[in-house]
N, C-alpha and C positions, 0 to 999 in steps of 0.2 A: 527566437523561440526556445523553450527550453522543455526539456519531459522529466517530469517528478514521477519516479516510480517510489510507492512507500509499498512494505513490509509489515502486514501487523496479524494479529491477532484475528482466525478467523472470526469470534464472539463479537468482534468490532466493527465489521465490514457494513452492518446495519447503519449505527450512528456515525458513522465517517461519510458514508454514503449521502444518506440525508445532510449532514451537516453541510458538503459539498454541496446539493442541490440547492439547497438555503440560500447560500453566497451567488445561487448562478452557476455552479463547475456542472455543468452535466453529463460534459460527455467524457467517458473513460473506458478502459479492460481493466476486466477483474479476472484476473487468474487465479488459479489453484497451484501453491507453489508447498514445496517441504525442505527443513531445513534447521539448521543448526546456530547458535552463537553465544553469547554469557550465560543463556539460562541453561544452557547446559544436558536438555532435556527434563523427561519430570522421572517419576518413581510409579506406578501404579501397581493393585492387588488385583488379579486374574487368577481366579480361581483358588485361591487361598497363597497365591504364590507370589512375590515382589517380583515385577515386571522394568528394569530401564528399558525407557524411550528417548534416545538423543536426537532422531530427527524427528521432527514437530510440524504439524500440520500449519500452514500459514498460508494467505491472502494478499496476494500484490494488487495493488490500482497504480496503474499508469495513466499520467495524463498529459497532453500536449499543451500548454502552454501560453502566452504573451511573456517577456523577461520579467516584465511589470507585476504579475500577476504571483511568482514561485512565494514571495515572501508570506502571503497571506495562505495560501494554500498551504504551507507547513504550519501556519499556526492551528489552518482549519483539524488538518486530519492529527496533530497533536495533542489536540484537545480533545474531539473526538473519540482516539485511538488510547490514550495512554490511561493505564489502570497502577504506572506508581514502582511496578515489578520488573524484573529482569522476562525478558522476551516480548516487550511492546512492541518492538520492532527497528527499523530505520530509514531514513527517509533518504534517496538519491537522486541528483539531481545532474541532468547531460544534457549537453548542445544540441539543436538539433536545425540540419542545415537545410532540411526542406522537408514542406508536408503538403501530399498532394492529395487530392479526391480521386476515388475509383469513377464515381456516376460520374463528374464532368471533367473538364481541362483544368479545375483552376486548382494554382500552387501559391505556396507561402513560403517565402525565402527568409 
């Protein structure tokens, strides 16, 4: 089993989402994550004034897995997510050596 955590763009979180259901992914966390990388942050006008913002609002989805399954799942949420620009995000992918249910006994190794 393997856990794709993607990074993207909270405006995205919609269409990646759905798009994931579409395929079957339905079960995930979506976190509220802030952060930085090539885009560098933006520039904004507040109050007649130039504003930098280098940490950026962003959207993680984690999801657990089959090994079988990561390829199509990055194609899903790059399609999805990607608008073209720097700060689409990035997609990471870990081992993961076991996942077990709170309600019952059963595990997956």
């Amino acid at each position: 089993m393997k856990m794709v955590q993607a990074i993207i763009r909270p405006e995205k979180l919609d269409s990646a989402k759905k798009a994931l259901e579409e395929k079957g992914f339905i079960a995930m966390s979506i976190i509220d994550v802030k952060g930085r990388g090539e885009q560098k942050g933006i520039t904004l006008e507040y109050r007649g004034k130039k504003v930098e913002l280098d940490i950026l609002p962003k959207i993680k989805l984690e999801l657990v897995v089959n090994d079988a399954d990561v390829d199509i799942i990055i194609s899903i949420i790059r399609a999805a997510a990607r608008t073209g620009n720097f700060g689409d995000g990035k997609i990471f992918v870990l081992p993961v050596d076991l996942m077990a249910k709170v309600r019952t006994d059963e595990e997956w190794r």
